[in-house]
N, C-alpha and C positions, 0 to 999 in steps of 0.2 A: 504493500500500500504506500511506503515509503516514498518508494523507488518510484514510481508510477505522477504521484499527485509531487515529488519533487520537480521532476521532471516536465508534470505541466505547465507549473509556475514560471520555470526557467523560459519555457516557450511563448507562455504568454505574455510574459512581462508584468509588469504592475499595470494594474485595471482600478482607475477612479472609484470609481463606486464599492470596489470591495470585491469581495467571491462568497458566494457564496454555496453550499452544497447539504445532500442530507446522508445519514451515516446514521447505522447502528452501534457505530464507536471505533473500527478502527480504521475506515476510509478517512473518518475526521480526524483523526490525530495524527494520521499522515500526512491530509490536506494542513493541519492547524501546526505542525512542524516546518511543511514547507510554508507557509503564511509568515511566521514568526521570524524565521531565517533571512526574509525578505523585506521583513515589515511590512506585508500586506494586512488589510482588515479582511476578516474571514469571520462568518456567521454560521453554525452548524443546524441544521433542523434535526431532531432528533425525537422520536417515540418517547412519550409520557413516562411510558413501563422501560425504558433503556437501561441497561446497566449502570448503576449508578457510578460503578469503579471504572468507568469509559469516558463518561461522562463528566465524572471529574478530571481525569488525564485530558481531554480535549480543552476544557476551562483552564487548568495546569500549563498548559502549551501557547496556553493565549487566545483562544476562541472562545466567540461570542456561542455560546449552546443557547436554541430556544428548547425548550420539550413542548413541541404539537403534535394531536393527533396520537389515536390508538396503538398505531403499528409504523411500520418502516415505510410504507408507502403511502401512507397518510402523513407523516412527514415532508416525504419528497414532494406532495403534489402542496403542502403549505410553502417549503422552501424556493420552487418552484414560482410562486406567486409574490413570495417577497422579494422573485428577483426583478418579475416582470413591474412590481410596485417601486423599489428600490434605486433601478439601473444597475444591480451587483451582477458580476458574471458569474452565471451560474454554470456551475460543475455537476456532470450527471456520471456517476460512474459506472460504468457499462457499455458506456457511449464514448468517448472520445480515446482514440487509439494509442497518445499519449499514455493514461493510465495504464492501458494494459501492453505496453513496452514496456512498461517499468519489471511489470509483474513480468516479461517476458525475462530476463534477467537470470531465471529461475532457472529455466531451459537451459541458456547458453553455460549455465554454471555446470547443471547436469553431463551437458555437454562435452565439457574436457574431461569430465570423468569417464565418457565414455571413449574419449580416444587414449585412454591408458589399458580401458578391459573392455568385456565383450560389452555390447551394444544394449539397451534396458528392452525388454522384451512390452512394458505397460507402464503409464504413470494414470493413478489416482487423483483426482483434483477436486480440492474445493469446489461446488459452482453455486455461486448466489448471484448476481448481475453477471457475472460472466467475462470481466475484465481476466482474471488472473487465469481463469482455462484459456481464452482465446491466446493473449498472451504469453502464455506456455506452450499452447496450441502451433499457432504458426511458427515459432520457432525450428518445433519438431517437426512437424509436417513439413519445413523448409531441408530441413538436416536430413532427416531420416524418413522418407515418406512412406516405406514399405516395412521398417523395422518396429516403430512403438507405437503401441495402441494407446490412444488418448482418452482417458476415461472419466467424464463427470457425475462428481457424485452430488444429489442434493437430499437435505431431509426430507423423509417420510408425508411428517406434516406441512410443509411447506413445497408442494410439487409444482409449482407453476414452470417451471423451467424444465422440468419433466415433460411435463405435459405439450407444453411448447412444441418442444424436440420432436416429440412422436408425431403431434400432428402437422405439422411444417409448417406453425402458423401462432402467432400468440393465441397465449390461452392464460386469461387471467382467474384467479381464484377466489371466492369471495373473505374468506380467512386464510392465516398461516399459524399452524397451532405446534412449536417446536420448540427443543430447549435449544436449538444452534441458534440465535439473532442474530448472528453476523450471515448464515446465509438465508433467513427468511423471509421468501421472496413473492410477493400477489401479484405484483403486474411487472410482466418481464419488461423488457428493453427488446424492442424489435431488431434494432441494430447491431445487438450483442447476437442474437440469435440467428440474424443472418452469416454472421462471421464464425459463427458455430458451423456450421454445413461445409464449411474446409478444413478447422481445427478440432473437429471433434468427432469420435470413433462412437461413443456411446455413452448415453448418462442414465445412471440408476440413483437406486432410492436406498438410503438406509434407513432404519428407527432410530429413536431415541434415547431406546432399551440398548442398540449394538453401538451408539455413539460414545453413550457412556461406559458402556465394556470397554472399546477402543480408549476413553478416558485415563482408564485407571490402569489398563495396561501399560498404556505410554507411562504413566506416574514410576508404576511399580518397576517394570524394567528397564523403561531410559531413564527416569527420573527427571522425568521432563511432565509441566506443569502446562495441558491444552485445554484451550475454550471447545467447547462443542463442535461450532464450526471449524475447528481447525482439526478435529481428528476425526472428519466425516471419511476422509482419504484412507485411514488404519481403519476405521469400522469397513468400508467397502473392501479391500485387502479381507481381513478374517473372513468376512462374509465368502470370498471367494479363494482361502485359501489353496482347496483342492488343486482347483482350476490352476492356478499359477504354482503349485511348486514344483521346485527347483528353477524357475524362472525367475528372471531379474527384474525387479516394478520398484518404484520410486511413488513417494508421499511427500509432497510441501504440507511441514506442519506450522500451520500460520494462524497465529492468536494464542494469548495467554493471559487473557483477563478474565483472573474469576476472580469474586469476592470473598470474604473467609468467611459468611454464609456457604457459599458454592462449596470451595473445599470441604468444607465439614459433610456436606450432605453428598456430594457427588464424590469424593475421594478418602470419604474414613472408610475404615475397615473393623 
């Protein structure tokens, strides 16, 4: 997210009126990093119910947070309107190719690791807007077009980018009911979803029950501390261990904001 919303900044330049964008918490504190680096004014819209502990890190960074609206897309479409009220530039992430260079980053890293060993047979990817799969997507798809399958994963409760995919056409949902909020997604980005149809091999669905298996797994044997959405990639993986063993597959695990409500309840034993 870093990578990506630094990057657009740099591109755009400073913009009078501000920037503004909407975030379940970590597209904004990448936006509210790059803002801060720059001294730009940046405004965050953000869901009522948002992590408080994101929440506070994007205010800590320097951004204006409002909390509108029930969910992440009721957000966006208030953010959205404060920019057309405002004249702030508004950033949609999903949408501008910039962000997902950034995330693309990921791939090229992968990358040289695969010109030291054999080639990744699969990679795993977060999908919520869809910047960081496409991103990672055409990279591979560039490098290696016949060798790794590109594979998104979204939650269970939140399927609209699921659904999308299969029918070749947005398909918005009337709810998103998941513990991952960083990919919880009602109304896709049609542009994200068109850049899907060259970067993307396949998206499935995990639960919520396999996300927090993949949780605590990460905990207990890398000792590594993932938000929901970021170990949607290791839940898909168990899910399909069979399938791939002895094969080579790759997981960006991206996010690590939980609260010490969250730990207690999603990672005591």
């Amino acid at each position: 997210k870093g990578r990506g919303a630094d990057y657009l900044l740099h591109r755009l330049g400073g913009q009078a009126g501000g920037f503004v964008c909407a975030s379940a918490g970590n597209f904004g504190q990448g936006m509210a990093y790059a803002a801060r680096k720059r001294g730009d004014r940046l405004t965050v819209f953000a869901a009522v119910a948002a992590s408080p502990l994101k929440v506070e890190r994007m205010r800590a960074l320097g951004a204006e947070v409002v909390l509108e609206g029930a969910d992440f897309d009721a957000a966006k479409a208030a953010a959205h309107e404060h920019a057309r009220r405002t004249g702030a530039f508004y950033v949609e992430d999903g949408l501008l190719p910039e962000i997902a260079e950034g995330a693309g980053t990921i791939a090229v890293e992968l990358g040289r690791l695969n010109q030291r060993q054999d080639q990744l047979d699969a990679l795993f990817v977060p999908l919520g807007n869809g910047s960081l799969v496409n991103g990672i997507g055409t990279w591979v798809k560039h490098s290696y077009p016949d060798a790794t399958r590109v594979i998104a994963v979204c939650a269970a409760g939140a399927p609209a980018m699921e659904l999308s995919w299969r029918a070749g056409t947005p398909v918005s949902t009337e709810t998103a009911d998941t513990i991952a909020d960083g990919i919880s997604v009602r109304v896709p980005v049609p542009e994200a979803l068109t850049a899907m149809r060259a970067t993307v091999d396949e998206v499935m669905l995990v639960t919520d029950e396999e996300i927090l298996d993949a949780m605590r797994m990460l905990f207990l044997d890398a000792g590594l501390v993932a938000e929901p959405a970021g170990a949607t990639g290791v839940a898909a993986v168990a899910r399909r261990r069979s399938e791939f063993a002895g094969r080579r597959v790759a997981v960006p695990i991206c996010g690590g904001n939980l609260t010490e409500d969250q730990i207690r309840r999603w990672l005591s034993f």
